[in-house]
C-alpha positions in Angstrom: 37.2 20.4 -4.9 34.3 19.3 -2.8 33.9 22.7 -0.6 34.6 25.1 -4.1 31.1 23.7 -5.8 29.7 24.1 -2.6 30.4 27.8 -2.0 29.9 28.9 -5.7 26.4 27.0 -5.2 25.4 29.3 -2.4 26.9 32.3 -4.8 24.4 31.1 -7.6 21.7 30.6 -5.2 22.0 34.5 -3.6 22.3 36.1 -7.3 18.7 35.6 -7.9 16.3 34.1 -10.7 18.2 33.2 -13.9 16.9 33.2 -17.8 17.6 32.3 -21.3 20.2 29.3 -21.4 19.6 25.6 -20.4 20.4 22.0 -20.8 17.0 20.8 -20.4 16.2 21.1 -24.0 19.7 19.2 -25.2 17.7 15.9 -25.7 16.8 12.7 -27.8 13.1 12.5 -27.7 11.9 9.4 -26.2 10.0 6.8 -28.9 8.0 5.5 -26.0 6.5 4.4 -22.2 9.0 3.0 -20.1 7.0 0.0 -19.0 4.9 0.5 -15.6 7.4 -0.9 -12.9 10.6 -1.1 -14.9 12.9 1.4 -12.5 13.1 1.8 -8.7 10.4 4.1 -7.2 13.7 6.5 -6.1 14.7 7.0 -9.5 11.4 6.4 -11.8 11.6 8.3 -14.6 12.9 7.1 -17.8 14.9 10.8 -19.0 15.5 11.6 -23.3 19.0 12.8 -21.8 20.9 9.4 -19.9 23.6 12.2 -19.0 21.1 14.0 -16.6 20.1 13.0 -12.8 17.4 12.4 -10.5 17.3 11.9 -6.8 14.1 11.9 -4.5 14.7 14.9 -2.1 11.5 14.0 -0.4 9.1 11.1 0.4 6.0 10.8 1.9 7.7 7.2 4.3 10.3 9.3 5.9 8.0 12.4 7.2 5.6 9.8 8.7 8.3 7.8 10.4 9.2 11.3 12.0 5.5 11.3 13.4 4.9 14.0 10.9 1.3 14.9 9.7 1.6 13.9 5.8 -1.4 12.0 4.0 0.1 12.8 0.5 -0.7 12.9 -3.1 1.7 15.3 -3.1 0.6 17.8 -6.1 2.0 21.5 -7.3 4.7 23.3 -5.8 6.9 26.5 -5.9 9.7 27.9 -4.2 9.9 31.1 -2.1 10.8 33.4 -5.6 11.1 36.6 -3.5 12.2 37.7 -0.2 14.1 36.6 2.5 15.6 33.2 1.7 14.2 33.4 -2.0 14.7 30.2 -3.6 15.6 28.0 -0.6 12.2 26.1 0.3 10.0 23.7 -1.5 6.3 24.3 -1.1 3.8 21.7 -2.2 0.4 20.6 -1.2 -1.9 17.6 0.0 -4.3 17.2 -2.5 -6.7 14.8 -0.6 -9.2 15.3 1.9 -7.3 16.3 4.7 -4.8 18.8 2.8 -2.0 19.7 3.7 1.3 22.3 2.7 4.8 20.9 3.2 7.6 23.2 3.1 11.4 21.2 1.8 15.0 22.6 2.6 17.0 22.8 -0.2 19.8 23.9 1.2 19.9 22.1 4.2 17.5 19.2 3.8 14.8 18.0 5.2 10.6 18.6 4.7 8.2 20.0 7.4 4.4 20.2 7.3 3.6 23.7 8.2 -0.2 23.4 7.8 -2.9 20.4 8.3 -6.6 20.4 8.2 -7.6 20.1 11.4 -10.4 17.4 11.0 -11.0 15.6 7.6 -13.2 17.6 5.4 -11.8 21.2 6.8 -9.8 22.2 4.2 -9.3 19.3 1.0 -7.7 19.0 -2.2 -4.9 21.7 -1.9 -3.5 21.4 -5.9 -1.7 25.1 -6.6 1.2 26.5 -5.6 1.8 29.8 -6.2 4.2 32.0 -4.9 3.4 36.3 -4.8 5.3 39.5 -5.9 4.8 40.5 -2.3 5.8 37.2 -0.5 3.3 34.9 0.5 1.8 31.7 -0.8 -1.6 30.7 -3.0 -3.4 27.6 -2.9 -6.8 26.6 -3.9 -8.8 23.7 -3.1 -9.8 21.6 -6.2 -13.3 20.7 -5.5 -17.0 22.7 -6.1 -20.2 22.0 -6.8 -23.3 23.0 -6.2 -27.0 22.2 -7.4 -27.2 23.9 -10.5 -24.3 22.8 -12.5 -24.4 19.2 -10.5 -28.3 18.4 -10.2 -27.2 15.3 -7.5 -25.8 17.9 -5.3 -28.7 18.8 -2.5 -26.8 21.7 -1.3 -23.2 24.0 -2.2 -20.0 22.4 -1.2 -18.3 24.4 1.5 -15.1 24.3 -0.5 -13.7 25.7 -4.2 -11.6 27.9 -1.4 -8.7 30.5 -2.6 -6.1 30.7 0.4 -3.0 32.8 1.1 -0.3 31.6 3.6 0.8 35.4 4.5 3.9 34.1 6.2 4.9 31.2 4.7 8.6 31.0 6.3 7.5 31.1 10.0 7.3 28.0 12.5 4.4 25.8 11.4 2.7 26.6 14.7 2.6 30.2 13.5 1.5 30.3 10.2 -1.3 32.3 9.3 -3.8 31.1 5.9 -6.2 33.6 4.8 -9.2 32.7 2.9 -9.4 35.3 0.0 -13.1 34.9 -0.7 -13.7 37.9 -2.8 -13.0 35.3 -5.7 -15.9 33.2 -6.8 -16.1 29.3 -5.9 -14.9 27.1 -8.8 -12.6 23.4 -8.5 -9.1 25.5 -8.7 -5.8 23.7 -10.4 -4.0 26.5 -11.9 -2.8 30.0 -10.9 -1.1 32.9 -13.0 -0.3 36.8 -12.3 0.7 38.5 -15.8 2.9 41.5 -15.8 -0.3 44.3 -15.5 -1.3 42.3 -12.3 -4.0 40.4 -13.7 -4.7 37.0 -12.2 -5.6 34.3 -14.1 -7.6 30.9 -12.8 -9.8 28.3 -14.1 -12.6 26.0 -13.1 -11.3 22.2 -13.4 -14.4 20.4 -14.8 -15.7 19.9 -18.6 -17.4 22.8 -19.6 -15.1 24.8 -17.4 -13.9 28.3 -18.1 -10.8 30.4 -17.7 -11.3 33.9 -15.4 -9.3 36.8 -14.5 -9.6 38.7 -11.5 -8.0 42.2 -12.1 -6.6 43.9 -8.4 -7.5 47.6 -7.5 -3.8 47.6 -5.8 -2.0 45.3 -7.9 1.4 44.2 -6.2 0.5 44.7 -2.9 -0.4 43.2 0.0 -4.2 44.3 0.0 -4.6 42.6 -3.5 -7.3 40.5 -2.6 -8.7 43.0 -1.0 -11.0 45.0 -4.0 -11.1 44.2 -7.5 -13.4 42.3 -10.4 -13.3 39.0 -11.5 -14.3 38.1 -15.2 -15.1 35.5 -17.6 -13.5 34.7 -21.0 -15.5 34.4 -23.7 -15.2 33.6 -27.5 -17.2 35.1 -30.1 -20.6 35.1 -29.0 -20.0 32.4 -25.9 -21.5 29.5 -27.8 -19.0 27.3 -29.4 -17.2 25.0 -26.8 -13.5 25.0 -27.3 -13.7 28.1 -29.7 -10.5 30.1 -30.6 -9.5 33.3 -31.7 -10.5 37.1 -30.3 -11.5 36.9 -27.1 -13.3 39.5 -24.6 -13.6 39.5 -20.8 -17.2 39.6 -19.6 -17.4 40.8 -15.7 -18.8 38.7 -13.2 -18.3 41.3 -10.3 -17.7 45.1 -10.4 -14.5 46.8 -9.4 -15.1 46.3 -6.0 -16.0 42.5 -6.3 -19.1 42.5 -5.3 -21.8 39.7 -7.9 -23.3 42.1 -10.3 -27.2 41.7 -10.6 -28.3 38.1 -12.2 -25.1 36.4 -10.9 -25.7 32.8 -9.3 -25.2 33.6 -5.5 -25.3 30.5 -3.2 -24.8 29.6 0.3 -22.5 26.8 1.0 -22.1 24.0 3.5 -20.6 26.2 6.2 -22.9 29.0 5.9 -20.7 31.6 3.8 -22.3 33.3 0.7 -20.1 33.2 -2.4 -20.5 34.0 -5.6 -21.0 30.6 -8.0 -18.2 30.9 -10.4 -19.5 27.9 -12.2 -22.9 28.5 -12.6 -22.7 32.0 -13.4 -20.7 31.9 -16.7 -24.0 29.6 -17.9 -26.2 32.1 -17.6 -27.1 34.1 -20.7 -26.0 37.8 -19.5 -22.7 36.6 -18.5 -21.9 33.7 -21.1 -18.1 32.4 -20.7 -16.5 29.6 -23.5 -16.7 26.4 -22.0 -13.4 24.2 -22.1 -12.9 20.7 -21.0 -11.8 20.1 -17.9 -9.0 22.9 -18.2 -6.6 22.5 -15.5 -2.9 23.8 -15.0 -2.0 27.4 -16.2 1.5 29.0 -17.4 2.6 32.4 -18.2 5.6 32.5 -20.8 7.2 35.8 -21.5 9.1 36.6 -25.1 12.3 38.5 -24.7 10.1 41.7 -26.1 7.9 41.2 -22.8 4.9 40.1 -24.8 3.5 37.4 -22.6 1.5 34.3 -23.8 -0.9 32.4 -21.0 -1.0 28.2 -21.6 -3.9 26.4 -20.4 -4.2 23.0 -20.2 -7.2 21.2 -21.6 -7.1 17.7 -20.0 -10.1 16.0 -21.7 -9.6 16.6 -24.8 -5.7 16.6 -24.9 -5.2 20.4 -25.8 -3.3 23.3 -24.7 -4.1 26.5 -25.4 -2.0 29.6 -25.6 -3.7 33.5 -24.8 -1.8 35.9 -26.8 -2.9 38.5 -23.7 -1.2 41.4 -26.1 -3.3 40.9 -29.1 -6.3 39.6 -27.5 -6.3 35.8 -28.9 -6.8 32.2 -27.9 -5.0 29.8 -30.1 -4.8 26.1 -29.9 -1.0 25.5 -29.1 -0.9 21.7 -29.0 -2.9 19.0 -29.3 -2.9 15.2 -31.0 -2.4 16.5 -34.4 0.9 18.1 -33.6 4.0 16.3 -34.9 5.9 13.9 -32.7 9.7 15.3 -32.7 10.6 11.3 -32.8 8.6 10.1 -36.1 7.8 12.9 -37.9 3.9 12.0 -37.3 1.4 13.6 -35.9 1.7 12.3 -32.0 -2.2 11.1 -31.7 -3.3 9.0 -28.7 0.6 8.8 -27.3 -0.6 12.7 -26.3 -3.2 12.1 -24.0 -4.9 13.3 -20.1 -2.5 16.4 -20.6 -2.6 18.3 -16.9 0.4 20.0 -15.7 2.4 22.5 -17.6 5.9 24.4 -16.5 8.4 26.9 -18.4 11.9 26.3 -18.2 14.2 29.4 -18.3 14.5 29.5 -22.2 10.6 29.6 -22.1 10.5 26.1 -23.3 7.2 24.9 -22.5 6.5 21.6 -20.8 3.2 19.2 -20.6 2.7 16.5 -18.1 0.3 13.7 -18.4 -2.6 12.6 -16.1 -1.7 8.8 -16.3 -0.5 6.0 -13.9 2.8 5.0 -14.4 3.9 3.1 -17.9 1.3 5.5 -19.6 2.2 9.0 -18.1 4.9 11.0 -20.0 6.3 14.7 -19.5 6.5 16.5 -23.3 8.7 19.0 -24.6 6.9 21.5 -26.4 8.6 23.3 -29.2 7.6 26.9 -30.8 10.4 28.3 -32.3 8.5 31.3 -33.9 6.9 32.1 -30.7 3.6 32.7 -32.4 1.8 30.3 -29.8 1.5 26.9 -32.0 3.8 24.2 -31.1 5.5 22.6 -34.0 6.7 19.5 -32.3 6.3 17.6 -29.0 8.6 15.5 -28.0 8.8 12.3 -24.9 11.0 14.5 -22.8 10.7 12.0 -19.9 8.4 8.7 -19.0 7.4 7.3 -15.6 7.5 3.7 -14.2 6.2 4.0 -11.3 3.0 1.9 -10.2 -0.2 3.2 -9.7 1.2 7.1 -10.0 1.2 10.0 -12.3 4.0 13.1 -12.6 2.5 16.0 -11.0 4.0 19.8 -9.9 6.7 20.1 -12.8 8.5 23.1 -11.6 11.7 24.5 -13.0 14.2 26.2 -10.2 14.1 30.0 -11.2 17.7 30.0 -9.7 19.4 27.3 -11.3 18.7 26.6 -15.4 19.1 22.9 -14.8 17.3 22.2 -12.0 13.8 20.8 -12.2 11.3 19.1 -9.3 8.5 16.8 -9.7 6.4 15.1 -8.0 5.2 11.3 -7.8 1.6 11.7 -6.4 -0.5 8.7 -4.9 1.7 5.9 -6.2 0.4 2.4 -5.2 3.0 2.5 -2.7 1.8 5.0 -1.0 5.3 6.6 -0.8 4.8 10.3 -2.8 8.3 11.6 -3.6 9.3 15.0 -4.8 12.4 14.0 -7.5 14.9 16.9 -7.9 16.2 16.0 -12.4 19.6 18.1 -12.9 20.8 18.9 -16.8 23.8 19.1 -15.8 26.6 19.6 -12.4 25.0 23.4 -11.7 28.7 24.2 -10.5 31.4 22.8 -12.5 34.9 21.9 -11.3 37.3 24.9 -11.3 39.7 23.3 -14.4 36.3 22.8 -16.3 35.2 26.8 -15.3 37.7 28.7 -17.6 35.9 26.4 -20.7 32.8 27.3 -19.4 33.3 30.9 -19.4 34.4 30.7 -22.6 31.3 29.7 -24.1 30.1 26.6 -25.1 29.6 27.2 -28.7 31.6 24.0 -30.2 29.1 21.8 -27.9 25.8 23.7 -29.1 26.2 22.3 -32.9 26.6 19.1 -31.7 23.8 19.3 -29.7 20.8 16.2 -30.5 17.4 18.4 -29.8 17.8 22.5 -29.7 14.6 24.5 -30.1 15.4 27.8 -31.5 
């Protein structure tokens, strides 16, 4: 029955992104770690479901033993969502200081580096992964400073770089990456694009802020072309960490170019950018500081109201932008309950980083830890109204010395999920491909299936509404 899963896999795969159902929520939450070292590197995570399954689909040993540029710390990836080929390769980057993009087969195996620095100190500290409406790929380096906001620095880092891979499925010795410098220079981690076009990033230090650059020719291929880049604030600016209404102050006019009294520096390589760090500081364009916010997530309600999750890493929150109504709320943090004792979770939360959105909307928080600390949570807000009620151990790493990184739900298969296993001790980064469930049953189990699985869903351990 070998060749029929195959063939209604490639079916799945050609009918495009998927939504609403999932076993990746069907779980007993996790009391606790699994202890650092307790499972083989190739399988390292300790799962809340034992029925599920992990593999490593790629790892850092094989592409160097193929001569292959690769100096890992493998961090956030996507999948070609669009186009030709959408959903059949991997993308992830090098976040170290000679970065790197790898792109992975998944349909017929195997990883290729498609872009290197050319000397150390080019290009470093590639974290995002995004993937565009119109079909090419974001990254950002995660690194800025500059003498005002970092009084040892003597002069402005040449990097805090947007890029765009504008044909990210041609031969590596093709590929073209753009730097998109209309956006200001922060330390980049997260990306977003809401429904209205707006793009959403943040500046990954404490006392960071969230921004939104808003296109003149949203969906297109000129997007980064023209537009203005703003600042949130709340309230009046002053109160770190504040919540509720929120406004965006411009740092840029419509065109992008700094508006009078923005911070304007010239960096190591002789380019003049707009400081998007130092400028929120300054009194006429005050942003709300955050600490050390890092991933971002866009979840959309079946109405098409859209909430935006930021993660707050030093202070173990996320946060959750009501973009309709114009709020910031606190959607998880050490007070929330623990799924598994009824408690609030407390210090078990802790270093939250990376954040991903299953096709129910579920949301999902990974830790910044080294392995026998680091955990992956299951987030649960049943009423949508952007407060979790419960998070739950949805998974647990063993692995020495590294930390889960790149959470990434498949938008073409509801039980498919990739993560990555960044700068273990080993050296060996791994991407890890977890499946909920056989994506393509065998055809005496398909007839059930289509059926429904109704009978199975009240037996079912942990179901967020």
């Amino acid at each position: 029955m070998r060749k029929f899963a195959i063939t209604a896999a490639i079916l799945l795969w050609m009918a495009g992104p998927v939504s609403g159902q999932t076993n990746f929520d069907d779980f007993t939450p996790l009391v606790s770690n699994i202890p650092a070292g307790a499972l083989p590197e190739t399988a390292p995570f300790e799962l809340a479901n034992p029925l599920w399954k992990q593999e490593a689909i790629a790892q850092r040993s094989t592409q160097l033993s193929l001569g292959q540029f690769n100096t890992g710390t493998w961090d956030m990836q996507t999948v070609n969502e669009t186009g030709p080929d959408a959903g059949r390769y991997l993308f992830t980057g090098f976040e170290t200081y000679n970065a790197g993009i790898q792109r992975t087969d998944l349909v017929n195996g195997g990883t290729t580096t498609i872009f290197q620095s050319p000397a150390p100190n080019d290009f470093i500290a590639f974290d995002a992964s995004f993937w565009t409406p119109w079909g090419t790929y974001l990254t950002a380096e995660e690194s800025w400073s500059n003498p005002l906001s970092d009084p040892q620095t003597q002069t402005a880092s040449p990097y805090g770089r947007l890029f765009e891979i504008t044909n990210p499925l041609a031969d590596p010795a093709d590929i073209d990456i753009v730097h998109r410098d209309i956006l200001p220079r922060v330390s980049h981690e997260g990306l977003e694009l809401d429904a209205a076009g707006n793009f959403y990033f943040i500046d990954e230090r404490d006392g960071g802020h969230l921004y939104r650059y808003t296109s003149a020719t949203p969906d297109q291929p000129t997007f980064f072309d023209a537009g203005q880049t703003s600042v949130l604030r709340v309230g009046d600016g002053t109160v770190d960490r504040a919540t509720g209404a929120y406004e965006w102050i411009a740092l840029t006019d419509e065109a992008g170019n700094p508006l009078p009294g923005s911070v304007i520096v010239t960096d190591g390589n002789g380019l003049t950018a707009l400081d998007g760090r130092a400028t929120p500081n300054e009194a006429a364009f005050l942003g709300t500081n955050y600490n050390r916010p890092e991933d971002l997530e866009l979840r959309t309600l079946p109405g098409g109201e859209e909430f935006l999750f930021m993660a707050s890493t030093t202070n173990d929150e996320v946060y959750a932008l009501d973009l309709a109504a114009g709020e910031i709320i606190r959607f998880a943090d050490q007070t929330t309950i623990d799924a598994a004792t009824g408690l609030p979770v407390g210090s078990a939360f802790n270093n939250v980083d990376n954040l991903a959105v299953d096709a129910a909307g579920n949301i999902y928080i990974v830790e910044d830890q080294g392995g026998g600390a680091a955990d992956i949570w299951f987030a649960a807000d049943a009423d949508n109204d952007g407060v979790a009620e419960t998070v739950a151990r949805w998974a647990s790493i063993s692995t020495v010395g590294a930390e889960p990184s790149g959470l990434y739900f498949d938008p073409f298969d509801p039980n498919v999920a990739y993560v990555n296993i960044q700068h273990p001790s080993s050296g060996n980064d791994l991407t890890i491909r977890i499946t909920a469930a056989d994506a393509i049953p065998e055809p005496e189990t398909m007839a059930f299936l289509l059926m429904g699985l109704a009978g199975l869903a009240s037996a079912r351990r942990f179901r967020a509404a």
